[in-house]
C-alpha positions as CSV (number, residue, x, y, z in Angstrom):
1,X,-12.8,-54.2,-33.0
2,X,-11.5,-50.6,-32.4
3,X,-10.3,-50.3,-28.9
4,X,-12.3,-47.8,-26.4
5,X,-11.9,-44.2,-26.4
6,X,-11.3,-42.8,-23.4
7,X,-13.6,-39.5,-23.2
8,X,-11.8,-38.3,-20.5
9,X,-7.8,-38.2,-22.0
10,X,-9.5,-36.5,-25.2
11,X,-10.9,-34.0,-23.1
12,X,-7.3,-33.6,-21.6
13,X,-5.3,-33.6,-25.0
14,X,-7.8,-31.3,-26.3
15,X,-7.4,-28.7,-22.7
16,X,-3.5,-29.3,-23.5
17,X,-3.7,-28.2,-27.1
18,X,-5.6,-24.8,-26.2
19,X,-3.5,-24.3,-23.6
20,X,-0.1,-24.6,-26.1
21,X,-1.9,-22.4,-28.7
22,X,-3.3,-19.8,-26.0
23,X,-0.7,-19.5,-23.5
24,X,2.9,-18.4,-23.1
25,X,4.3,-21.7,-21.5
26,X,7.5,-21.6,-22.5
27,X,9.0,-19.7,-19.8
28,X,11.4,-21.1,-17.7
29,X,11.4,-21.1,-13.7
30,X,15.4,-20.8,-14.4
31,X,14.8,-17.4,-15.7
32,X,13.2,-15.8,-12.7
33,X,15.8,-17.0,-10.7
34,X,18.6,-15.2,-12.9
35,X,16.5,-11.8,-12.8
36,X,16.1,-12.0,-9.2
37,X,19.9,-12.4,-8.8
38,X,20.1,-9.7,-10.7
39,X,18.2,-7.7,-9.0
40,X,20.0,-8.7,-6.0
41,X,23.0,-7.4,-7.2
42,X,21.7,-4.3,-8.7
43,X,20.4,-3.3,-5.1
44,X,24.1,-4.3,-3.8
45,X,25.3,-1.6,-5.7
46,X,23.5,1.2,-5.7
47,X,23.4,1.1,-1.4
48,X,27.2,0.8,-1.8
49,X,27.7,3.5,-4.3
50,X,24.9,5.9,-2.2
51,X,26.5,4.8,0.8
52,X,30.2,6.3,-0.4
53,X,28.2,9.3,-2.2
54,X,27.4,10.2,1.3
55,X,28.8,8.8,3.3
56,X,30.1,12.5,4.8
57,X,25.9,13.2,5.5
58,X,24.8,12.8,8.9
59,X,28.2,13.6,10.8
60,X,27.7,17.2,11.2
61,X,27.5,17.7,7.5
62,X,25.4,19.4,5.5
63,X,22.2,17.2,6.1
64,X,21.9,17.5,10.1
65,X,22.3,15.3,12.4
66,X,19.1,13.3,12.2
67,X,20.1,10.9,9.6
68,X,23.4,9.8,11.3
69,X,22.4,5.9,10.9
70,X,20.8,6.5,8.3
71,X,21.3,5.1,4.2
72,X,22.6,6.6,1.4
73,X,19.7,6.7,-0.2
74,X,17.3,8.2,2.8
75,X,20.5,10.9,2.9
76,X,20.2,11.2,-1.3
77,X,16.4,12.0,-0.4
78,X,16.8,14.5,2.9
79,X,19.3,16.3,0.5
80,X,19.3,19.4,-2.1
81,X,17.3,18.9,-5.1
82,X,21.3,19.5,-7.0
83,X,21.9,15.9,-5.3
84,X,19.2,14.4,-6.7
85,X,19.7,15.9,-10.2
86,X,23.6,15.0,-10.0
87,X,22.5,11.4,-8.5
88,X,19.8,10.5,-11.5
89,X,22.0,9.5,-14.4
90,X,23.5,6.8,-12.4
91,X,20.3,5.7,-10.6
92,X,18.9,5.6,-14.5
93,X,22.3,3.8,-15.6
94,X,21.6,1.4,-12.9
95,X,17.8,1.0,-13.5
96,X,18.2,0.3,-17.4
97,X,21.4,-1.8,-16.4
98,X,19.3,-4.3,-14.4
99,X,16.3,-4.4,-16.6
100,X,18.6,-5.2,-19.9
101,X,20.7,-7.7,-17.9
102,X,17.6,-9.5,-16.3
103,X,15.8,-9.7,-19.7
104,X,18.9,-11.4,-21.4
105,X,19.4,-13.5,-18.8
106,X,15.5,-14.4,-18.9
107,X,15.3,-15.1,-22.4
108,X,18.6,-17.0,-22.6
109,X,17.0,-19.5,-20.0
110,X,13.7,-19.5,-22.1
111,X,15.0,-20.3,-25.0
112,X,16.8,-23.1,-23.8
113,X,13.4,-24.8,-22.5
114,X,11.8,-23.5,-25.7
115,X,14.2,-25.5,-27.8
116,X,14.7,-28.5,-25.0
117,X,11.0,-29.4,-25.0
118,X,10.4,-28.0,-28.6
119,X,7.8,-25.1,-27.8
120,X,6.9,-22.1,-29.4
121,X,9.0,-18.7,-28.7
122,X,8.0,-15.9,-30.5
123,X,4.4,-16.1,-32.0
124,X,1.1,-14.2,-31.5
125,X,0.6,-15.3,-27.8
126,X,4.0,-14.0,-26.9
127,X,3.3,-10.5,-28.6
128,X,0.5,-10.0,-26.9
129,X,2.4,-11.0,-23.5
130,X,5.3,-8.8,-24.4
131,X,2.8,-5.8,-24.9
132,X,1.0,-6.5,-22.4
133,X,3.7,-6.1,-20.0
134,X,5.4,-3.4,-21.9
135,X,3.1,-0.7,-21.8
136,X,2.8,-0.7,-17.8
137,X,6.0,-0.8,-17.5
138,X,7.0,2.6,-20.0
139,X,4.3,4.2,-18.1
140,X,5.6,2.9,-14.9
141,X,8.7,4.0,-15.8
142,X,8.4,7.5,-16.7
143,X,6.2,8.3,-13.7
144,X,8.4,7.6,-11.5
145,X,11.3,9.9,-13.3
146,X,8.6,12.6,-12.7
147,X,8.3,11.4,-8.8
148,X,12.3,11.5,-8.5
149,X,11.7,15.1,-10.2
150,X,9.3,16.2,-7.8
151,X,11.6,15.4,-4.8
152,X,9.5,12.1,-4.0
153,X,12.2,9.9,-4.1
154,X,11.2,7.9,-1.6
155,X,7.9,6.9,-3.7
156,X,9.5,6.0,-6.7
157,X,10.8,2.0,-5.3
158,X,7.3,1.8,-4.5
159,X,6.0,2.4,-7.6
160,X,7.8,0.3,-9.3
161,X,6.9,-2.4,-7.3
162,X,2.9,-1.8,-8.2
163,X,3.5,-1.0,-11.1
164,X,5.4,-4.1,-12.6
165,X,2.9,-5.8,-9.9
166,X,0.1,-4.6,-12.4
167,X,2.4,-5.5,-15.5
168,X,2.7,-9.0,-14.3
169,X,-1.6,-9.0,-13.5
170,X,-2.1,-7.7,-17.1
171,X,0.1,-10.6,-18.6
172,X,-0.7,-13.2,-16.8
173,X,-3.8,-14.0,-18.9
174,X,-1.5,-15.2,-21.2
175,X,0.9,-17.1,-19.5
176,X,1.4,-19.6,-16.4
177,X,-0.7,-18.9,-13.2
178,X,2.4,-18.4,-11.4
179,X,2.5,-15.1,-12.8
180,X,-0.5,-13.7,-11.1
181,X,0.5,-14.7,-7.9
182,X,3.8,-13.0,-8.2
183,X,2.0,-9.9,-9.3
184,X,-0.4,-9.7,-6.4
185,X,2.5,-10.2,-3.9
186,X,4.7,-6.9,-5.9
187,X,1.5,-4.8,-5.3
188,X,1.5,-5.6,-1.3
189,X,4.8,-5.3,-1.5
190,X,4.7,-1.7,-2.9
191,X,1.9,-0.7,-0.9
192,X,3.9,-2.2,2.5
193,X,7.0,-0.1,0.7
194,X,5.0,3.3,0.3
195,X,4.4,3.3,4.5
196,X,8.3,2.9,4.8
197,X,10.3,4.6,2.2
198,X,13.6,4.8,4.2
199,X,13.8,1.3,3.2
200,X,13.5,1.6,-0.4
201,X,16.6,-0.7,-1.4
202,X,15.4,-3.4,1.5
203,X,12.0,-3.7,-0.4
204,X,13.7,-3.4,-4.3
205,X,15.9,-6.7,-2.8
206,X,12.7,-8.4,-1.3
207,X,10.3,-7.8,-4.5
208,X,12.5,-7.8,-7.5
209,X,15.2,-10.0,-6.0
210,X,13.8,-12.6,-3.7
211,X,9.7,-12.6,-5.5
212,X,11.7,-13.5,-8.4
213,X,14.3,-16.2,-7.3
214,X,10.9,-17.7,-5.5
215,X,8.4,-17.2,-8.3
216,X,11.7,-19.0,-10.4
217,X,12.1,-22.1,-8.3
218,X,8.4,-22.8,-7.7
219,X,8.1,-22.5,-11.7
220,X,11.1,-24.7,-12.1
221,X,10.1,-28.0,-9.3
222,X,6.7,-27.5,-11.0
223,X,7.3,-27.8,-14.8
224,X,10.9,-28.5,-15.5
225,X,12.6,-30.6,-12.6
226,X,12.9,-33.9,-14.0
227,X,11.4,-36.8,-11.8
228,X,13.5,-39.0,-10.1
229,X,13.6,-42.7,-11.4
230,X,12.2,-44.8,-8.7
């Protein structure tokens, strides 16, 4: 006599099965945390190399006295437009720096979950994730060179943040849930950041650092933490 099938456990192998062959899931929690550190330390440095930039600004120097206690980077956007073109090849240098170093770190974790628990790393799904993500993101991008240009400075941390926000809506579809949320809190974030802009680097470290390093350990206690033997 064949044993009972359970309708219910079919129902979940087969949910299981689309989800493997429709979804990204191979991303690790491990790998948001790395970015976010990154980010962290991206943000570090560019405040400390602004700072010592100019640091002379604000102390009877060429920018007035109204910006004494003020940042680098609200003195880098008070200043001459020659300041800001002298000041973009290493706020570029720093920009690419971060995104290169967070995506290798990102993919190193991945693939070490990808190979661990013997899931897929590069197929159709995570094509359409990658494009998904990586046309915002251009586009992102090169707006906000043209804000920098146009002496909006102080808009172009903000768009980044909605921008990858909308990156990360736009891929989620294809990957974990987790995703979205991170996404919707990077669009408050920017819109929060667009109110305040002499606090550009405070919400670059908040969004791109911290979202991440949180987004990372929720992903990780969720999918990867072993359990504990009882």
């Amino acid at each position: 006599m064949k044993p009972a099938v359970d309708p219910l456990a079919q129902l979940t192998e087969i949910r299981a099965i689309m989800e493997r062959s429709s979804r990204f899931i191979s991303l690790s929690g491990l790998s948001g945390v790395g970015a976010g550190v990154v980010a962290l330390a991206g943000a570090a440095f560019g405040h400390w190399y602004l700072h010592n930039q100019f640091e002379g600004a604000g102390r009877g120097g060429e920018y007035g006295s109204s910006v004494v206690d003020a940042s680098g980077f609200v003195r880098l956007m008070e200043g001459s437009e020659a300041d800001r073109l002298a000041t973009l090849p290493f706020l570029l240098a720093l920009a690419v720096g971060i995104a290169a170093l967070a995506t290798v770190v990102a993919f190193w974790f991945t693939r070490r979950r990808a190979r661990r628990e013997g899931l897929p790393l590069w197929g159709a799904v995570s094509r359409r994730l990658f494009w998904s993500m990586a046309v915002p993101l251009v586009v992102g991008g090169l707006f906000c060179i043209q804000l920098y240009l146009r002496g909006a400075a102080g808009l172009v941390v903000p768009a980044m943040l909605l921008f990858y926000g909308l990156a990360l809506l736009n891929a989620s579809k294809y990957t974990v849930d987790e995703i979205k949320l991170l996404g919707i809190s990077l669009l408050a974030l920017g819109l929060v950041a667009g109110l305040l802009p002499n606090y550009a680097f405070l919400f670059f470290a908040l969004g791109f650092g911290f979202g991440h390093i949180g987004y990372g350990l929720i992903m990780y206690n969720r999918y990867e933490r072993t359990p504990r033997p009882q």
